[in-house]
Predicted model as a PDB file, atoms N, CA, C, CB and O in Angstrom, pLDDT in the B-factor column:
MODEL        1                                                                  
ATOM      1  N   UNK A   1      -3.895 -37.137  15.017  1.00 48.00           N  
ATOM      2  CA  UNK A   1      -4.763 -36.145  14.407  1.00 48.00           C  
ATOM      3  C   UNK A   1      -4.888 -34.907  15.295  1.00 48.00           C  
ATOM      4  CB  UNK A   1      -6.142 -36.745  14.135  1.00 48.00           C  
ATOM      5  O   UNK A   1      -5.261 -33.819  14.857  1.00 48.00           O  
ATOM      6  N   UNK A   2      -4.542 -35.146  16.618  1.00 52.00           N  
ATOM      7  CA  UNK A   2      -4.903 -33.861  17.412  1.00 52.00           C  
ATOM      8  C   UNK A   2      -3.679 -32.785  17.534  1.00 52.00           C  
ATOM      9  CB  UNK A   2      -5.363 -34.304  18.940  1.00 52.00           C  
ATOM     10  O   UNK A   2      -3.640 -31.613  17.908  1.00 52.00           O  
ATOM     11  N   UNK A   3      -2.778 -33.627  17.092  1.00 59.00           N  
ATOM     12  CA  UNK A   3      -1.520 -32.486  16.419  1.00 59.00           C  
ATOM     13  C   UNK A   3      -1.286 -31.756  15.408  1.00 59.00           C  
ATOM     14  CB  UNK A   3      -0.545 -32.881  16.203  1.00 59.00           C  
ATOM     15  O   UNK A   3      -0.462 -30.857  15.244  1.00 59.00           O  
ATOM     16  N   UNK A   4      -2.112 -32.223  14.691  1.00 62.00           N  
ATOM     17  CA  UNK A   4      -2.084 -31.678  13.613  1.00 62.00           C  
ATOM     18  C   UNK A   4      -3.344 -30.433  13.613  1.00 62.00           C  
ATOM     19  CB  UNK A   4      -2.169 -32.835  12.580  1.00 62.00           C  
ATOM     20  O   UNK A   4      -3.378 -29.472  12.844  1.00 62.00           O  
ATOM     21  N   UNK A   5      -4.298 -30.739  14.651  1.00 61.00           N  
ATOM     22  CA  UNK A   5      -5.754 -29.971  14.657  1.00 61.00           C  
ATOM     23  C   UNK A   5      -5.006 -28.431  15.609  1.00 61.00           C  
ATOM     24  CB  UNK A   5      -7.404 -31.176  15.787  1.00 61.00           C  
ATOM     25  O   UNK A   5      -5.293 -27.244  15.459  1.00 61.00           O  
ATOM     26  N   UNK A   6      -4.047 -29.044  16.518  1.00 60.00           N  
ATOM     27  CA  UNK A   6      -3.319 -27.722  17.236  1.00 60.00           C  
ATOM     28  C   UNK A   6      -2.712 -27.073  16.230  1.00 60.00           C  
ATOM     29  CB  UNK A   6      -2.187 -28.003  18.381  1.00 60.00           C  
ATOM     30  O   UNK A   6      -3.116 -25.972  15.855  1.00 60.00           O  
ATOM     31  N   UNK A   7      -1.359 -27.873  15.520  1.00 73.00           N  
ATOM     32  CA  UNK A   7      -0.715 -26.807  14.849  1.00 73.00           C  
ATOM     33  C   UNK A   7      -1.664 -26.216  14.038  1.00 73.00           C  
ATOM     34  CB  UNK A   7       0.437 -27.197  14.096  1.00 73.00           C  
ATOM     35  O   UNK A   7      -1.458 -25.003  14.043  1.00 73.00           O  
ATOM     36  N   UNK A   8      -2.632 -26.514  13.326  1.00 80.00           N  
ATOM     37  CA  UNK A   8      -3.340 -25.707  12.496  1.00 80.00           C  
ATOM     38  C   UNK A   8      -3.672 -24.580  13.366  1.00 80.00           C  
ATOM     39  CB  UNK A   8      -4.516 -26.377  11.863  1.00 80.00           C  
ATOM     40  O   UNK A   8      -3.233 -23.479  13.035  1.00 80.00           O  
ATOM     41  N   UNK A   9      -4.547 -24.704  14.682  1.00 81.00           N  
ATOM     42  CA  UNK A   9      -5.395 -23.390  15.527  1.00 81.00           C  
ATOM     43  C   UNK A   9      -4.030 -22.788  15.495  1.00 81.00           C  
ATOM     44  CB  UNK A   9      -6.293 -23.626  17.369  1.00 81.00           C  
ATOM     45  O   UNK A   9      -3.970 -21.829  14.726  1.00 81.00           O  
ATOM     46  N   UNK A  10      -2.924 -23.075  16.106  1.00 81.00           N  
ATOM     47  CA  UNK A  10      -2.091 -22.357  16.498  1.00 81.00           C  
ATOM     48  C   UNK A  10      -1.332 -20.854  15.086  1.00 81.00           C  
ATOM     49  CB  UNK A  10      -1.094 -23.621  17.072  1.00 81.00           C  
ATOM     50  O   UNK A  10      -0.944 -19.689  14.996  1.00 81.00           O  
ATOM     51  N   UNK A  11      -1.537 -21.898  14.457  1.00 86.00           N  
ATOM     52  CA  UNK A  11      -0.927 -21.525  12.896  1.00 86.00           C  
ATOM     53  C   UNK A  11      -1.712 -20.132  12.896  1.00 86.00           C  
ATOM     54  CB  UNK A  11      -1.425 -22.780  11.343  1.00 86.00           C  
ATOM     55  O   UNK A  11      -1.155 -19.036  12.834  1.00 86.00           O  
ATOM     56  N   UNK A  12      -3.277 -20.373  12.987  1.00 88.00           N  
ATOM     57  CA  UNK A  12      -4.405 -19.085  12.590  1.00 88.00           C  
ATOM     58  C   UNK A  12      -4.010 -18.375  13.499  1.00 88.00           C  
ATOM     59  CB  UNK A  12      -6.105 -19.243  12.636  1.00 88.00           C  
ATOM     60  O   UNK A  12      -3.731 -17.233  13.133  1.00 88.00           O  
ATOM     61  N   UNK A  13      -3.774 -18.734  15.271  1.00 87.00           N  
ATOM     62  CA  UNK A  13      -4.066 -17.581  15.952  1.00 87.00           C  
ATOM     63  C   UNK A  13      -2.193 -16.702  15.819  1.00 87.00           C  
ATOM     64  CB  UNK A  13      -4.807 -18.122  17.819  1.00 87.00           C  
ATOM     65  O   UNK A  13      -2.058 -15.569  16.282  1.00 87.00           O  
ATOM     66  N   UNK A  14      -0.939 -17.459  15.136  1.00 89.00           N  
ATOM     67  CA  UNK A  14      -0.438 -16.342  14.910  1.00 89.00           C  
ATOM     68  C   UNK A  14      -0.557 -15.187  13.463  1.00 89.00           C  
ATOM     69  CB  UNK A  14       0.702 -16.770  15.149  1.00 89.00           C  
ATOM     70  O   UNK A  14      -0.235 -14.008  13.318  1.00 89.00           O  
ATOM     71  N   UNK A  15      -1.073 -16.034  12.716  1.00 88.00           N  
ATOM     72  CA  UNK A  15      -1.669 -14.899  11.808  1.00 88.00           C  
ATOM     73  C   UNK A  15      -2.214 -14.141  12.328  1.00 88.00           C  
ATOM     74  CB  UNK A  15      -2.456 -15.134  10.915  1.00 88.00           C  
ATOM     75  O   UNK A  15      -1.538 -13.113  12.353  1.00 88.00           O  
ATOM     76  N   UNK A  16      -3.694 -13.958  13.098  1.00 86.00           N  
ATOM     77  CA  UNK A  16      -4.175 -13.138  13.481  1.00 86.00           C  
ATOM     78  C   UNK A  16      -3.653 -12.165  14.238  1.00 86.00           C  
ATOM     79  CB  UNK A  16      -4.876 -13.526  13.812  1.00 86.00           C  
ATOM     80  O   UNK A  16      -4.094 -11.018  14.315  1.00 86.00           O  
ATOM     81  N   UNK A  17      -2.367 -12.764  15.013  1.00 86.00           N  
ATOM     82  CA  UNK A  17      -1.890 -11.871  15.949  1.00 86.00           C  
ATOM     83  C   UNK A  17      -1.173 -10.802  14.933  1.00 86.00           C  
ATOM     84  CB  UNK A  17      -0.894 -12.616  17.107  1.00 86.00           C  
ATOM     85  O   UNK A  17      -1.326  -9.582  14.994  1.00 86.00           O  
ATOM     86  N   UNK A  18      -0.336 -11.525  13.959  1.00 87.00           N  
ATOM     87  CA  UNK A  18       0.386 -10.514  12.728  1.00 87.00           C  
ATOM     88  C   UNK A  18      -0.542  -9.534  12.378  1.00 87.00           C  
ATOM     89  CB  UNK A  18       0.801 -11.283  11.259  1.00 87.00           C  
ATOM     90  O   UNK A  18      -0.284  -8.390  12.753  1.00 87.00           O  
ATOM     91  N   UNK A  19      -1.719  -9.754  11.646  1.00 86.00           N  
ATOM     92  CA  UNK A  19      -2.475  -9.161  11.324  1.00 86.00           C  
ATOM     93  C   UNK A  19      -3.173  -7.962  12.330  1.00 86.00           C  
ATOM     94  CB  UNK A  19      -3.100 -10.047  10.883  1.00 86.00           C  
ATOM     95  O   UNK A  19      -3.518  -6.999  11.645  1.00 86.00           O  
ATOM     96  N   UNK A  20      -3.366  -7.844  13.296  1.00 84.00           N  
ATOM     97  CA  UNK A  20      -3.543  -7.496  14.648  1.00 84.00           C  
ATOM     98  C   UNK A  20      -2.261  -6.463  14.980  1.00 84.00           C  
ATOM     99  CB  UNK A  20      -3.591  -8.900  15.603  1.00 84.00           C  
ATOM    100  O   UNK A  20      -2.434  -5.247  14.906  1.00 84.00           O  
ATOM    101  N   UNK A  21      -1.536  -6.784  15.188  1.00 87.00           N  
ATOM    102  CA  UNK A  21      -0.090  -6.067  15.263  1.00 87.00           C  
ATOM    103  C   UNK A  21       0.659  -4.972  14.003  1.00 87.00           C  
ATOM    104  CB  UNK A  21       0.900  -7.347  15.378  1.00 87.00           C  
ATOM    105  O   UNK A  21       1.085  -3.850  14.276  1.00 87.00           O  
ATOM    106  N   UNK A  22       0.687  -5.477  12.873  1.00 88.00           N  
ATOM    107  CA  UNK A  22       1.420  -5.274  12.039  1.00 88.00           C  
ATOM    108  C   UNK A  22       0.110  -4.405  10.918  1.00 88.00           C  
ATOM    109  CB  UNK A  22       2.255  -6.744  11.644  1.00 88.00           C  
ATOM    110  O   UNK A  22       0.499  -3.717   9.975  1.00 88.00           O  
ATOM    111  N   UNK A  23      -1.114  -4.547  11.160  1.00 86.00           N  
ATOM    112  CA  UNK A  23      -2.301  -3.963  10.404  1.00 86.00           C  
ATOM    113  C   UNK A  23      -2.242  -2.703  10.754  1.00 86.00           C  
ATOM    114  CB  UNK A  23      -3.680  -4.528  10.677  1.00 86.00           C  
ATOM    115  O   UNK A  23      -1.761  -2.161  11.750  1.00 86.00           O  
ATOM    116  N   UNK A  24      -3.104  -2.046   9.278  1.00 85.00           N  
ATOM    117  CA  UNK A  24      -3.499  -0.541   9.830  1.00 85.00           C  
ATOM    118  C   UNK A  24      -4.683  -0.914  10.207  1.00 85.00           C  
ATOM    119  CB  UNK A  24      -3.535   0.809   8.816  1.00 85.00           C  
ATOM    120  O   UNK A  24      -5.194  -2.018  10.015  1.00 85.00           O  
ATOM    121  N   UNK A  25      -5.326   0.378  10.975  1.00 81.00           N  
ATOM    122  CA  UNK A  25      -6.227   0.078  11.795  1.00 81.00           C  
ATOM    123  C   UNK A  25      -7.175   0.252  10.638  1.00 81.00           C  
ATOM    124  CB  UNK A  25      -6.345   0.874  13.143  1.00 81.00           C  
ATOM    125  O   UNK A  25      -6.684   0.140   9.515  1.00 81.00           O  
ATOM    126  N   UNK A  26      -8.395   0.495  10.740  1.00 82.00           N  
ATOM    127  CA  UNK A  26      -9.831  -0.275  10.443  1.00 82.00           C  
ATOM    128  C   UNK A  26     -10.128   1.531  10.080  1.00 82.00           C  
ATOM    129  CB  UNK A  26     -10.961  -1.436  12.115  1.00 82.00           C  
ATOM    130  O   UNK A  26      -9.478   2.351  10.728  1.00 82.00           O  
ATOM    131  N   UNK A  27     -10.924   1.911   9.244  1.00 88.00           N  
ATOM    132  CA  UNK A  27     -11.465   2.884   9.164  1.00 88.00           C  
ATOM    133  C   UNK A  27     -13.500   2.835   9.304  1.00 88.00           C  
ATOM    134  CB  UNK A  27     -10.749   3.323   7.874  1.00 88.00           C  
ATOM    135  O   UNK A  27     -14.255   2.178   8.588  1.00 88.00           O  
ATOM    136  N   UNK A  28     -13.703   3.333   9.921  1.00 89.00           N  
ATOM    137  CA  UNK A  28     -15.165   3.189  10.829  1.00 89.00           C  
ATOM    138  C   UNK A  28     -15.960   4.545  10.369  1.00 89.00           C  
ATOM    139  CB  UNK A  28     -14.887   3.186  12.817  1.00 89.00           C  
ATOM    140  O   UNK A  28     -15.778   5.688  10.788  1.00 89.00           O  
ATOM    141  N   UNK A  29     -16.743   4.160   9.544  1.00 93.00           N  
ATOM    142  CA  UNK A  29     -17.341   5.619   9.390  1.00 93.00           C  
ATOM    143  C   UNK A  29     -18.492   6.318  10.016  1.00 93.00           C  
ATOM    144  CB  UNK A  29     -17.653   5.748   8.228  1.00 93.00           C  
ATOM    145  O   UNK A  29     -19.521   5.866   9.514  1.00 93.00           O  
ATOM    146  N   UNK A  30     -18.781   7.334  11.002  1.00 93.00           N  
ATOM    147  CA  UNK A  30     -19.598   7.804  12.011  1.00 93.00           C  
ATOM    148  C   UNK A  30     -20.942   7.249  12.048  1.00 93.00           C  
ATOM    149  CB  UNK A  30     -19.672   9.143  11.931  1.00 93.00           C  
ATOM    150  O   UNK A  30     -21.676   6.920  12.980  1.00 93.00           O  
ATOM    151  N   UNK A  31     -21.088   7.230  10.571  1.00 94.00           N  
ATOM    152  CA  UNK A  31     -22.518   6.607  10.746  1.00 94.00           C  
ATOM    153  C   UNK A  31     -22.923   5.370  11.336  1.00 94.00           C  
ATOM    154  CB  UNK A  31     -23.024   6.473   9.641  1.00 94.00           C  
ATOM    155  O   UNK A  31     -23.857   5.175  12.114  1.00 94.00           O  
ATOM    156  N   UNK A  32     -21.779   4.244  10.680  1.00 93.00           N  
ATOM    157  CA  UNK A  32     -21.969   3.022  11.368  1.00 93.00           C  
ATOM    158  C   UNK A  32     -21.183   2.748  12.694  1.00 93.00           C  
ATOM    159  CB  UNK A  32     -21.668   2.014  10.452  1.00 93.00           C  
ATOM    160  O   UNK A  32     -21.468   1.683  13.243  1.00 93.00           O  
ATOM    161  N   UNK A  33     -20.004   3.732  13.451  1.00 92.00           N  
ATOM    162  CA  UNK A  33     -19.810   4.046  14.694  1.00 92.00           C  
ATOM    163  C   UNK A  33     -21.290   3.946  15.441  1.00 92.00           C  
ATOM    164  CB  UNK A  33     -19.110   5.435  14.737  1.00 92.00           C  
ATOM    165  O   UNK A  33     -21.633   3.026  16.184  1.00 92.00           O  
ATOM    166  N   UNK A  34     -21.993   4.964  15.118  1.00 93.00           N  
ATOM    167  CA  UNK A  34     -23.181   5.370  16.137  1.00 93.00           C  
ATOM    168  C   UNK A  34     -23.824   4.090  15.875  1.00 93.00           C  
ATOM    169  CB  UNK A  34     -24.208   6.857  15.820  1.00 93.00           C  
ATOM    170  O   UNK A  34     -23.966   3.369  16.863  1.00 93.00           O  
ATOM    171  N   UNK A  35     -24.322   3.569  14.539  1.00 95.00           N  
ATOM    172  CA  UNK A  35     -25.422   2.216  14.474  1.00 95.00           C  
ATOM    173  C   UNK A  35     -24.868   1.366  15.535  1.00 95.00           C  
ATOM    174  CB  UNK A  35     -25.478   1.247  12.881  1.00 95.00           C  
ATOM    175  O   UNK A  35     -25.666   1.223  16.461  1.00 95.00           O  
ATOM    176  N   UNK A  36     -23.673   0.718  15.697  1.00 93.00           N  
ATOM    177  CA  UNK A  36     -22.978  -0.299  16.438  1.00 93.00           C  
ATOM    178  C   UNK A  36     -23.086   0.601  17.666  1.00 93.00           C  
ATOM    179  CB  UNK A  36     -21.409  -0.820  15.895  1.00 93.00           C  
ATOM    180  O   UNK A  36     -22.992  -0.161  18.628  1.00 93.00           O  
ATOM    181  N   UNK A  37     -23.188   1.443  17.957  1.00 92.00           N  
ATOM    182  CA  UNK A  37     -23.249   2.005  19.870  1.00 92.00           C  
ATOM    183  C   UNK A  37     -24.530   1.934  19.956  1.00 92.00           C  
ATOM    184  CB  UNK A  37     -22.700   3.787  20.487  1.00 92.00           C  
ATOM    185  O   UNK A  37     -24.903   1.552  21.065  1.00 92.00           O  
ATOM    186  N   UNK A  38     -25.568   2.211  19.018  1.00 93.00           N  
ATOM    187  CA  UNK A  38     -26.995   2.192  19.644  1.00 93.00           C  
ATOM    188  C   UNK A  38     -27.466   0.643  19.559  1.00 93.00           C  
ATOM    189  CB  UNK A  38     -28.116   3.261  18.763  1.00 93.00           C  
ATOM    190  O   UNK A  38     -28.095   0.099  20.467  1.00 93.00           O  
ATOM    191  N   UNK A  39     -27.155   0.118  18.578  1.00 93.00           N  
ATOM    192  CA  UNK A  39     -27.274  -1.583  18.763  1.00 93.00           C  
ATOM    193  C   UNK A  39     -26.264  -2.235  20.096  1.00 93.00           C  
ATOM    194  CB  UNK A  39     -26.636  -2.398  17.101  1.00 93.00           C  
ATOM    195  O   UNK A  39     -26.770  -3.271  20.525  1.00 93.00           O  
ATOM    196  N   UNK A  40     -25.514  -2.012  20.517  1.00 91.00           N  
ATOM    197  CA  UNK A  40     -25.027  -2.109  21.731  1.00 91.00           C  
ATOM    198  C   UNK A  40     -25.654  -1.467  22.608  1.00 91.00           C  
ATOM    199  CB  UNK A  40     -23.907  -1.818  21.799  1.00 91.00           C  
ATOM    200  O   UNK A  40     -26.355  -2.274  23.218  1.00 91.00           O  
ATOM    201  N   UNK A  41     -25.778  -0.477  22.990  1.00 90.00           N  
ATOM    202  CA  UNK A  41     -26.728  -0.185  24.449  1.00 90.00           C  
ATOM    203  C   UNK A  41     -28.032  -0.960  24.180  1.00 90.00           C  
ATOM    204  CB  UNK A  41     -27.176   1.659  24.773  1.00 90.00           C  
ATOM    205  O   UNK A  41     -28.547  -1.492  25.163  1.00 90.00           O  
ATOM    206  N   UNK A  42     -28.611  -1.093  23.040  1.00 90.00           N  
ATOM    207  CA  UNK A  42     -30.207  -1.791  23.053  1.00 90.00           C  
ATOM    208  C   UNK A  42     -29.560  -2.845  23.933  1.00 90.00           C  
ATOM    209  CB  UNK A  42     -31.115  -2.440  21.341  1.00 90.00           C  
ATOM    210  O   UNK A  42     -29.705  -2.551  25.120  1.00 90.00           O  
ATOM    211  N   UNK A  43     -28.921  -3.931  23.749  1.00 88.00           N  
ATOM    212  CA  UNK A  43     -28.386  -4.984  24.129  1.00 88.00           C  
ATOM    213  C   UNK A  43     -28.028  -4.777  25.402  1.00 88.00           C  
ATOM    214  CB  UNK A  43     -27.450  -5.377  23.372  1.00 88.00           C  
ATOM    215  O   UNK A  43     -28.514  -5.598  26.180  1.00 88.00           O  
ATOM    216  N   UNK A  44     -27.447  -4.084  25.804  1.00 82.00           N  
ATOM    217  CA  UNK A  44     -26.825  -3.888  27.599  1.00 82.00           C  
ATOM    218  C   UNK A  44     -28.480  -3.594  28.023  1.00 82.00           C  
ATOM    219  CB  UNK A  44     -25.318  -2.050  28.094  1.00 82.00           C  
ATOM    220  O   UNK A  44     -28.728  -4.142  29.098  1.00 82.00           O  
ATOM    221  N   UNK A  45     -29.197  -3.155  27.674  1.00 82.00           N  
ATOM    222  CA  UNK A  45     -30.339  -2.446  28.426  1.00 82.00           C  
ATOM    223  C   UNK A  45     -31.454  -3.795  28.088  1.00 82.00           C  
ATOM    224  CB  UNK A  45     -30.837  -0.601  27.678  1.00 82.00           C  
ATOM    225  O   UNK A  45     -32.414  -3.971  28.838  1.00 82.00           O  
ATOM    226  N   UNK A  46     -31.256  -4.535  27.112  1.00 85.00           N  
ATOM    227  CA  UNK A  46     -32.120  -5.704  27.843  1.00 85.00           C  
ATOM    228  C   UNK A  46     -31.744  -6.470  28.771  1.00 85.00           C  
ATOM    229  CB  UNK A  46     -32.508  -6.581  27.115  1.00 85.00           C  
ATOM    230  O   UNK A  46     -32.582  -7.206  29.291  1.00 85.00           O  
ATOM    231  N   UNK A  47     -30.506  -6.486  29.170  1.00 79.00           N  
ATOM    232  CA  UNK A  47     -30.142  -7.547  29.707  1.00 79.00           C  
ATOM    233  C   UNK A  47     -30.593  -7.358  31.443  1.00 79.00           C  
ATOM    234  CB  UNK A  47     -28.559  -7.741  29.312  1.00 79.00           C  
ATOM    235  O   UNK A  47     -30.437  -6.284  32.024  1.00 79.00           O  
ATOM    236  N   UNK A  48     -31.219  -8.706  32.178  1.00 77.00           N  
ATOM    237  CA  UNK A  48     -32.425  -9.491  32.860  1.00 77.00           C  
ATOM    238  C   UNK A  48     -31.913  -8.440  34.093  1.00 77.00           C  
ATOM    239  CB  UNK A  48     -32.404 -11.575  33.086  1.00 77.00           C  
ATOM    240  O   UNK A  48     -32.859  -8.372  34.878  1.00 77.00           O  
ATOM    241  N   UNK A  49     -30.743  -7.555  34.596  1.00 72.00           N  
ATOM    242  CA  UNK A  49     -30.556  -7.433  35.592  1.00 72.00           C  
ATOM    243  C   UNK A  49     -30.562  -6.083  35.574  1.00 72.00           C  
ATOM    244  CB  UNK A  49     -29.663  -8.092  36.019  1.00 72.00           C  
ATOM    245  O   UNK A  49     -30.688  -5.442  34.531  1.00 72.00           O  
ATOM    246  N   UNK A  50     -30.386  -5.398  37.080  1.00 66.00           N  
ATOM    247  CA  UNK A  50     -30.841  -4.020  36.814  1.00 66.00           C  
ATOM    248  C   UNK A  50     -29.252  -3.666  37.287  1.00 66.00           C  
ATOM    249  CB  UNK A  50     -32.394  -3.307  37.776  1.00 66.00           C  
ATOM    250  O   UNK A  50     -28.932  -3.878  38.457  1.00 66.00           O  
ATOM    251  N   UNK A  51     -28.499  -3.244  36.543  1.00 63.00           N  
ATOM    252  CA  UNK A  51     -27.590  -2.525  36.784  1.00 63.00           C  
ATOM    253  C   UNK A  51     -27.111  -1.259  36.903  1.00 63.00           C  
ATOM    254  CB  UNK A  51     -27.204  -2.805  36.386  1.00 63.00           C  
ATOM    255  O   UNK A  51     -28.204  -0.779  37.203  1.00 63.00           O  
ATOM    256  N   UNK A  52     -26.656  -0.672  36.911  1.00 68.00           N  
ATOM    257  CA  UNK A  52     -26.441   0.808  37.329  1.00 68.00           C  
ATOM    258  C   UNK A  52     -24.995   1.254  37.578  1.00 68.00           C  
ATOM    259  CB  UNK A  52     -27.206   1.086  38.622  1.00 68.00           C  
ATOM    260  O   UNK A  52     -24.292   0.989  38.554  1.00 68.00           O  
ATOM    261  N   UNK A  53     -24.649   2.100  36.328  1.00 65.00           N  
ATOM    262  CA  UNK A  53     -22.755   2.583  36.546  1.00 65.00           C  
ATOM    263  C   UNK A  53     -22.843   4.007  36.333  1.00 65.00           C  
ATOM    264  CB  UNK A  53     -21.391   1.864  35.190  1.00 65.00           C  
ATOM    265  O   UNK A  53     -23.772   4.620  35.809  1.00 65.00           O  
ATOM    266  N   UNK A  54     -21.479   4.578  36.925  1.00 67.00           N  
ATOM    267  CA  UNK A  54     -21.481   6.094  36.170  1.00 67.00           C  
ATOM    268  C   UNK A  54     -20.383   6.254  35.068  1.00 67.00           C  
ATOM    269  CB  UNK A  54     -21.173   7.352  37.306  1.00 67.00           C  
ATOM    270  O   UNK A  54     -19.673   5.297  34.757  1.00 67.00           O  
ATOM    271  N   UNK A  55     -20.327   6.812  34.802  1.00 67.00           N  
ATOM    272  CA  UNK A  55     -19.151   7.501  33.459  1.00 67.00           C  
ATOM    273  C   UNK A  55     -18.444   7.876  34.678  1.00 67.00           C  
ATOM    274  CB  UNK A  55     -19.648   9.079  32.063  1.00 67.00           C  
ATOM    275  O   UNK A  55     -17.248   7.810  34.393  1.00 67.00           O  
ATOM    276  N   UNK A  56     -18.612   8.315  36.163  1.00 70.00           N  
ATOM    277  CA  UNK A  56     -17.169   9.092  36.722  1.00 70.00           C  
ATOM    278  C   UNK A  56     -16.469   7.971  37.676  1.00 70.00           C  
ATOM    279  CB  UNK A  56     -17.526  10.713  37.783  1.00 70.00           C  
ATOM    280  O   UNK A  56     -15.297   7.967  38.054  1.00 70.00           O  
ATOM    281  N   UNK A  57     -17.600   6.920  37.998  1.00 73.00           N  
ATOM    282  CA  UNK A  57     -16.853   5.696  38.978  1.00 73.00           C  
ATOM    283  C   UNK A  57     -15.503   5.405  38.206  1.00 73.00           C  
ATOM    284  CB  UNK A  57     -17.876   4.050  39.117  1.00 73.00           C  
ATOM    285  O   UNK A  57     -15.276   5.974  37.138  1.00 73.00           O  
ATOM    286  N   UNK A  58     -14.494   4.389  38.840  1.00 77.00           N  
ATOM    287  CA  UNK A  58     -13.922   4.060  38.263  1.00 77.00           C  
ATOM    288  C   UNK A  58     -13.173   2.989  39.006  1.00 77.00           C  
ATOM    289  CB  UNK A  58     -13.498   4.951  37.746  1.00 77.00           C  
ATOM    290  O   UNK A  58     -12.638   3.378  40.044  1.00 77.00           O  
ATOM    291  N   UNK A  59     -13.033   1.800  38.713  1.00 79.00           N  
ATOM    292  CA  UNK A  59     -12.181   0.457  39.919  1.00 79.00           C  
ATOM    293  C   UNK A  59     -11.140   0.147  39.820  1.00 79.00           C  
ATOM    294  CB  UNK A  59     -12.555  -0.918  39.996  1.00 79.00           C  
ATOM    295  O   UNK A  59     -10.546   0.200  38.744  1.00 79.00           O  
ATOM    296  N   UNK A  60     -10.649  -0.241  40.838  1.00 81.00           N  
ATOM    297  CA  UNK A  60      -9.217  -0.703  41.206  1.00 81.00           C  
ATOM    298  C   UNK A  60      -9.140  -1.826  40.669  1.00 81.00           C  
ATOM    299  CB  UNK A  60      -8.832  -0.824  42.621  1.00 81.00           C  
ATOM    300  O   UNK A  60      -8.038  -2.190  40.257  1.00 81.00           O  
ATOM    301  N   UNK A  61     -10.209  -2.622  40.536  1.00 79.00           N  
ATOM    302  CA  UNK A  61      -9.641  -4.349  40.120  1.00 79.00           C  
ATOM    303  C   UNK A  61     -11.333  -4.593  39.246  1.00 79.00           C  
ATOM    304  CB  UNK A  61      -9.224  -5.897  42.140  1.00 79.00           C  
ATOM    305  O   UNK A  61     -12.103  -3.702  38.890  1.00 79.00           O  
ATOM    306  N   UNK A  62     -11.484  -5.928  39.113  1.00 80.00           N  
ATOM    307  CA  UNK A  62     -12.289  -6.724  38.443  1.00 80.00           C  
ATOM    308  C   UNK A  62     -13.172  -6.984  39.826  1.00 80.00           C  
ATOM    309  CB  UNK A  62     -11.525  -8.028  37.602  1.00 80.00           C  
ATOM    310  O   UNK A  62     -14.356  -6.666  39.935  1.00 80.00           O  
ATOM    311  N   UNK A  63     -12.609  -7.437  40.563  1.00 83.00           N  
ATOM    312  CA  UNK A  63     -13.309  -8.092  42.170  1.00 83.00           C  
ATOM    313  C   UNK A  63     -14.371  -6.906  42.353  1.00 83.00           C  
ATOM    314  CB  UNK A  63     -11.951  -8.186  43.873  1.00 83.00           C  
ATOM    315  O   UNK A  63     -15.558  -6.849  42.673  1.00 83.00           O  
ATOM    316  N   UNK A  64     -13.512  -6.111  42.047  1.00 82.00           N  
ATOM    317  CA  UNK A  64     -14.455  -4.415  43.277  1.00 82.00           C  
ATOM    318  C   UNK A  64     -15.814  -3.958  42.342  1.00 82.00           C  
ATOM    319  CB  UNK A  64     -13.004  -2.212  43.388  1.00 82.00           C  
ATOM    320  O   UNK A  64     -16.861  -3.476  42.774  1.00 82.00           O  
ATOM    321  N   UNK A  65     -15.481  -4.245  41.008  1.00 76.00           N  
ATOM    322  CA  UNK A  65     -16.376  -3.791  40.523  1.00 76.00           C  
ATOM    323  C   UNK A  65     -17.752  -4.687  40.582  1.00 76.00           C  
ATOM    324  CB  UNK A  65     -15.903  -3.467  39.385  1.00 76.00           C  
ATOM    325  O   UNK A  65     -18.917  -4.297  40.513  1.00 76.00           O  
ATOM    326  N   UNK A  66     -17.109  -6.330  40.766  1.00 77.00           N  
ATOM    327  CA  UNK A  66     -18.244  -6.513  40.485  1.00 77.00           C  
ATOM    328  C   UNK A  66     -19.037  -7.042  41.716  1.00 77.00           C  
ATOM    329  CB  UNK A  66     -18.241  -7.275  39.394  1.00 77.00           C  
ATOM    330  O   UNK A  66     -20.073  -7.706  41.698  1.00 77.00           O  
ATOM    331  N   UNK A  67     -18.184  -6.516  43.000  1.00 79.00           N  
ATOM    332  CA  UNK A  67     -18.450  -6.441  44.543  1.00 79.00           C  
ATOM    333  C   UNK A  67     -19.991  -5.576  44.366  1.00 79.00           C  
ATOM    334  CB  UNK A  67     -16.981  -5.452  45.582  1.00 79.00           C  
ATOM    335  O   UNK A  67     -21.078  -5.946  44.811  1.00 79.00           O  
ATOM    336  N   UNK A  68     -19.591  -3.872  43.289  1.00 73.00           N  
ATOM    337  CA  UNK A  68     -20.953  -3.306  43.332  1.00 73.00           C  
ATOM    338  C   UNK A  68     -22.035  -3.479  42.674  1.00 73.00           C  
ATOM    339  CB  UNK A  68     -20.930  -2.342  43.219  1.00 73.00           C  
ATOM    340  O   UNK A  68     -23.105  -2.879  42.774  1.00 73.00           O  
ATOM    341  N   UNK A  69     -21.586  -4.699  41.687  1.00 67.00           N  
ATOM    342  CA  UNK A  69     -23.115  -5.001  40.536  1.00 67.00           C  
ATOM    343  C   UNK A  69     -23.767  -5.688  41.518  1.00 67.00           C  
ATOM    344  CB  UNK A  69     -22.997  -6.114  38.854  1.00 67.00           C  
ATOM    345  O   UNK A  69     -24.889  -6.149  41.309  1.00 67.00           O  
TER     346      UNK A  69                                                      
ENDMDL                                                                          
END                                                                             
């Protein structure tokens, strides 16, 4: 049964990849652009820790960045 439970996941995740690849992209209209960025920062800005980035920093790796959180 657990071969059959892979080929199935496997089956979806190359559809998705087709779909993903071979799709036109998504059309997003400004209004709900901005809803989804301001419902996203609400969300970064509750979260328990006090963090602090700029728009001009920018890192060499994954390590460094999170050397400064």
């Amino acid at each position: 049964m657990t071969s059959i439970q892979g080929n199935t996941t496997a089956s979806k995740v190359e559809i998705l990849a087709k779909v993903y690849l071979e799709g036109d992209p998504a059309e997003i209209y400004d209004a709900t652009l901005a809803e989804q960025c301001d419902c996203l920062w609400g969300e970064f800005q509750s979260i328990p820790l006090n963090l602090q980035f700029s728009w001009y920093d920018r890192y060499s790796n994954v390590a460094e960045m999170f050397a400064d959180i």
